[in-house]
N, C-alpha and C positions, 0 to 999 in steps of 0.2 A: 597269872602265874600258876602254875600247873604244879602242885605237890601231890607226890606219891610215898604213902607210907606203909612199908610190911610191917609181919607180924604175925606168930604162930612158929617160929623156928623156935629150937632146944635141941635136947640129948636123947636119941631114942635107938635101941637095940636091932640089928639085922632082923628086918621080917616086919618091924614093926611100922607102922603109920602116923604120919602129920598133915595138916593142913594148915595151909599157908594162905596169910591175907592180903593184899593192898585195896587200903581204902585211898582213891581218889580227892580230892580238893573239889572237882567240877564234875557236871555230869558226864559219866563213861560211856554214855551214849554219842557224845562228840568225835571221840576218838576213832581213829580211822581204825586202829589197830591196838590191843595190848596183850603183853608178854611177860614171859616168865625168861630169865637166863640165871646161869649158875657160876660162880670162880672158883676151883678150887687153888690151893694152897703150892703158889710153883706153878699155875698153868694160866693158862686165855680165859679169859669170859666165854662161855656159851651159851647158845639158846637152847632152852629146854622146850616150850612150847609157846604155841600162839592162838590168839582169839581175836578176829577180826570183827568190824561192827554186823557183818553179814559175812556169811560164808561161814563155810567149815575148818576145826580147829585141827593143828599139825602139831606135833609130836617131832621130837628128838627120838630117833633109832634105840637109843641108851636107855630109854622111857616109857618107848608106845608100851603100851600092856598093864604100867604100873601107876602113870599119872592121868590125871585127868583137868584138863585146866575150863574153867565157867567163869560165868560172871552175873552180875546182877543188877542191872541198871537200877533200879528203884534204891538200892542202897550207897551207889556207884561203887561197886567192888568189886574185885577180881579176886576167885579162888585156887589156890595149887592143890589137889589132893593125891600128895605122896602114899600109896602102897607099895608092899612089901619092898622096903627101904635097904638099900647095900649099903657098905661101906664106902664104897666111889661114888657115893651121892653126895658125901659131906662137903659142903661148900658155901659159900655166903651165897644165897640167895634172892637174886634183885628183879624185882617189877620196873616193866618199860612201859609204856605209854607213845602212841605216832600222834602229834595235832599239825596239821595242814604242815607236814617234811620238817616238823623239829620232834625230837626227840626229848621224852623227859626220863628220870630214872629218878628210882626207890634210894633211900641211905642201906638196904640190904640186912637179909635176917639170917643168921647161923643153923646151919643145921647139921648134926653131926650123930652119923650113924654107927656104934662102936659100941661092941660089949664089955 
């Protein structure tokens, strides 16, 4: 069983910076694939970005320039680091995980950008 759980959402000011965590259950080196997507309040889930086991990471249009998404096998964990933060970021934000065409998801961390 595959749990993923975030961590590193709050309250933080236009312009300002968080970083966001999912600590995996298993090693993140199995994974074919892990992500980041966002809800906001009224709308669709979207993906924000991705990190494959190999290969290079992609970016949401909304985001290239200000996030950057890593990971870290040794710890199994995946990072989001939000700069300079808008107010259209604020959104529950959920970690995915791909193991061999099943999908798993995060319980989702708050993040909300507002002076």
């Amino acid at each position: 069983q595959v749990q993923l759980v975030e961590s590193g959402g709050g309250l933080v000011q236009p312009g300002g910076s968080l970083r966001l965590s999912c600590a995996a259950s298993g090693s993140i080196f199995n994974f074919n694939v892990m992500g980041w997507y966002r809800q906001a309040p009224g709308k669709e889930r979207e993906w924000v970005a991705v990190i494959p086991g190999a290969g290079m990471t992609d970016y949401a249009n909304s985001v290239k320039g200000r996030f950057t998404i890593s990971r870290d096998n040794a710890k199994n964990t995946v990072y989001l680091q939000m700069n300079s933060l808008k107010p259209e970021d604020t959104a529950v934000y959920y970690c995915n995980a791909v193991l061999s065409g099943t999908s798993y998801w995060g319980q989702g961390t708050q993040v909300t950008v507002s002076s």
